[in-house]
C-alpha positions in Angstrom: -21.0 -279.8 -38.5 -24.2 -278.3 -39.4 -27.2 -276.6 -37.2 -30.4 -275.6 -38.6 -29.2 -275.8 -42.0 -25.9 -273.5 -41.4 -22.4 -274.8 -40.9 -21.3 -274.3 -37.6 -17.4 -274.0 -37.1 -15.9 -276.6 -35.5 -14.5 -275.9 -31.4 -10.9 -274.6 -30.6 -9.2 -276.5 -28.2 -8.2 -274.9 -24.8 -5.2 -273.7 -26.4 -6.8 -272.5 -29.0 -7.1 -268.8 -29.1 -5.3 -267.9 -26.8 -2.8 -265.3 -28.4 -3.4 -261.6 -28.1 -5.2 -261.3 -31.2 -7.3 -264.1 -30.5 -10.8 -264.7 -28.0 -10.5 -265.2 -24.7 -6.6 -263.8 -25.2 -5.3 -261.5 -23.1 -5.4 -257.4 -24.3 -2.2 -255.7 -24.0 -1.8 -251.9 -24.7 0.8 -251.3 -27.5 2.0 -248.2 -29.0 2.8 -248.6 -33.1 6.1 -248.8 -33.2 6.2 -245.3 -35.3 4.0 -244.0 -32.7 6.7 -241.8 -31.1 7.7 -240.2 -34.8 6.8 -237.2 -36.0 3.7 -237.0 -38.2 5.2 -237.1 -41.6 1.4 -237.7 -43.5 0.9 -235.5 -46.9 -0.7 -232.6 -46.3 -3.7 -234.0 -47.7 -3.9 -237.2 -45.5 -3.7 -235.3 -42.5 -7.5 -233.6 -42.7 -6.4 -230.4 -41.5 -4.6 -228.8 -44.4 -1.6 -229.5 -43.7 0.7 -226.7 -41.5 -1.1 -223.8 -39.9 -0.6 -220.4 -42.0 1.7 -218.0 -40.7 -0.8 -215.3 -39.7 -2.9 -218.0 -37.7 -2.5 -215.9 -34.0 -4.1 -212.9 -36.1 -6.5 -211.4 -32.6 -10.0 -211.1 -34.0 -11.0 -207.7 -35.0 -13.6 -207.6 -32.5 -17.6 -206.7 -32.2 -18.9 -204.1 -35.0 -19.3 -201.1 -33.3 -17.5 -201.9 -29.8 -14.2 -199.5 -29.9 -11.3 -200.6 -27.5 -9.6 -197.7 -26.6 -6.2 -197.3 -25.1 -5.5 -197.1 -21.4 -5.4 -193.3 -21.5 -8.3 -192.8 -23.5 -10.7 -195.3 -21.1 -9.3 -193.1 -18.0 -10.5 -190.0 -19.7 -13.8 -191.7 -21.1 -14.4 -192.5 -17.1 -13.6 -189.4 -16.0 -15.7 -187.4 -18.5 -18.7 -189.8 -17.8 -18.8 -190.5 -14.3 -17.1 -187.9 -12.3 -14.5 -190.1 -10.8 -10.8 -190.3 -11.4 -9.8 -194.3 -12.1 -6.5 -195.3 -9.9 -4.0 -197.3 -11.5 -1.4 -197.7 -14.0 0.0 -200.2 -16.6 -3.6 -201.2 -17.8 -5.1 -201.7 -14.5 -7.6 -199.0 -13.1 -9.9 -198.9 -10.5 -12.9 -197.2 -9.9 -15.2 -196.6 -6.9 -18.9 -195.5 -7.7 -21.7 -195.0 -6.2 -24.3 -197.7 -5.7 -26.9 -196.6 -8.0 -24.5 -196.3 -10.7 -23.1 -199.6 -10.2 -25.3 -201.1 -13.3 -24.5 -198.1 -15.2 -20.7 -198.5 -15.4 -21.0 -202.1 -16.1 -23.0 -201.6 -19.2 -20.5 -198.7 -20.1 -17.9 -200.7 -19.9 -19.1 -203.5 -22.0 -20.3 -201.4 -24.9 -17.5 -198.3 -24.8 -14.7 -199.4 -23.0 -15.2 -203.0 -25.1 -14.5 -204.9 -21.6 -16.6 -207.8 -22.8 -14.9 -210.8 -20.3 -16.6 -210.4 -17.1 -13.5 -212.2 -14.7 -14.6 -212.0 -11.4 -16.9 -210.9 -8.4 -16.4 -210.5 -4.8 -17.2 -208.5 -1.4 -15.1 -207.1 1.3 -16.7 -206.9 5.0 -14.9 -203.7 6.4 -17.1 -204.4 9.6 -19.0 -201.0 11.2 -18.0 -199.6 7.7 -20.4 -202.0 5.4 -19.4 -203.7 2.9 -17.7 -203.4 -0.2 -18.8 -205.5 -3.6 -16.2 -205.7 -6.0 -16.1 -207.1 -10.1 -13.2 -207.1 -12.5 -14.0 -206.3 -16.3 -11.3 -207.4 -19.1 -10.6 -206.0 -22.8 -8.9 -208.8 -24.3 -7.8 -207.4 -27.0 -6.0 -204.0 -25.4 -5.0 -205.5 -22.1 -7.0 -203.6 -20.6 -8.5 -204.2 -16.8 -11.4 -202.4 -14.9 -11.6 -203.3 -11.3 -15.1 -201.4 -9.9 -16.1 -200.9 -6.6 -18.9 -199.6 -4.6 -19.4 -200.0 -0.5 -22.9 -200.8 0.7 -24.2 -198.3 3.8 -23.0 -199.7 7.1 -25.8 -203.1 7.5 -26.8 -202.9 4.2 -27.1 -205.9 2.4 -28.3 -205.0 -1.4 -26.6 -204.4 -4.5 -27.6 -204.4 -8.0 -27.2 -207.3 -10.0 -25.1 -207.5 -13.3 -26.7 -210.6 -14.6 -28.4 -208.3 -16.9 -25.1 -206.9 -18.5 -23.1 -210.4 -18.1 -25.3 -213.6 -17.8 -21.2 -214.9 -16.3 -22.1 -212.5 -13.4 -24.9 -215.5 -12.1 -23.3 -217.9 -10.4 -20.5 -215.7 -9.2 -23.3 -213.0 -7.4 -24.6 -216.3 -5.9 -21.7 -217.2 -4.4 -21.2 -213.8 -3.0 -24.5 -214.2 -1.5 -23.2 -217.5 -0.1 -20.5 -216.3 1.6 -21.0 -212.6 2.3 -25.0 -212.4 2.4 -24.9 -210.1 -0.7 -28.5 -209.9 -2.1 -28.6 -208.9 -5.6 -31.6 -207.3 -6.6 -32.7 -208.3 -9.8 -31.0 -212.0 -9.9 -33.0 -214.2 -11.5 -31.9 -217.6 -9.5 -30.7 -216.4 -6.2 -29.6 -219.1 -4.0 -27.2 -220.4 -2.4 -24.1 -222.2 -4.5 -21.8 -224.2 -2.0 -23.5 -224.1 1.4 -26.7 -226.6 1.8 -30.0 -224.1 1.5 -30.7 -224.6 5.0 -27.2 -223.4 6.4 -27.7 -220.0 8.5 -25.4 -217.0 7.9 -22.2 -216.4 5.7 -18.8 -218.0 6.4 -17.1 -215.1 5.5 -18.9 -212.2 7.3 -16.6 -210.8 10.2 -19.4 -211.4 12.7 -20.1 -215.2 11.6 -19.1 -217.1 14.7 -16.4 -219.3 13.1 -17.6 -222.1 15.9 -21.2 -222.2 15.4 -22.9 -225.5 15.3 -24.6 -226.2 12.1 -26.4 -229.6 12.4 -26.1 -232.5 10.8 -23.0 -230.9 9.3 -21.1 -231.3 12.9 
């Protein structure tokens, strides 16, 4: 048969085709029957180089010019610095400052303390006592753990923010303003992060009334 000049291949029959390799066949999903083996490729074949080399869990010697000190030596680094005596053991301290050095120790303990994962953020409501904001600042590579604290005069609302020491502090300080009504001076996107924009108060104040009506989420 030929069509504007070009052979055109002749019609399969309705039974035609029809095998799994074939149009209008039906697609099953098969494994190779190998599949399950190990991978047994040359070294070569394989793209990567063949098997990892023994030293591959070597821990990265870290930022020029960023020590990590031991646990002993960050306790007397805190106490020689800022007064305060860190509580803890086992590579956990924690430290309670005052709120205009909250910035401060965050910075130090980035750049001297070499606590460069910034893990978490949160706030306590202690009621007629204020409230407390808390962050937790890891040293990977010494296991080392700073929990720091500071409490907020009884109905004050403003803290610092650390988005200028850990961008990862952003969306974390938002959500603190979410729940708690934590303003962070100095955030650069303040808003809220799980509640609609138009929801009033903080779920997780003490005096939030639990039952309030928040319409048209009710």
């Amino acid at each position: 048969m030929r069509q504007l000049g070009r052979a055109v291949p002749p019609r399969l029959s309705r039974r035609q085709g029809r095998g799994p390799g074939g149009p209008g066949g039906r697609l099953r999903p098969r494994l190779p029957a190998d599949a399950r083996l190990a991978d047994v490729r040359a070294a070569a074949a394989a793209g990567a180089g063949g098997a990892l080399p023994p030293d591959w869990r070597t821990p990265h010697p870290g930022r020029a010019g960023v020590t990590a000190p031991s646990v002993a030596a960050a306790t007397s680094q805190i106490q020689e610095r800022f007064g305060v005596s860190p509580a803890g053991e086992r590579g956990e301290l924690s430290v309670s400052l005052p709120l205009e050095r909250w910035q401060e120790f965050a910075r130090f303990a980035k750049e001297t303390l070499g606590c460069r994962y910034f893990n978490w953020l949160t706030a306590v409501d202690w009621k007629e006592q204020g409230l407390d904001v808390l962050a937790r600042l890891d040293n990977l590579e010494v296991q080392l753990a700073v929990t720091m604290r500071t409490r907020l005069l009884p109905g004050a609302t403003r803290c610092p923010t650390l988005t200028g020491v850990f961008r990862g502090a952003g969306w974390m300080e938002r959500e603190c303003y979410d729940m708690f009504g934590v303003v962070f001076e100095g955030h650069p996107d303040l808003r809220r992060i799980l509640l609609d924009q138009d929801w009033e108060g903080h779920p997780l104040r003490k005096d939030y009334a639990v039952d309030t009506p928040q319409a048209p989420y009710r």
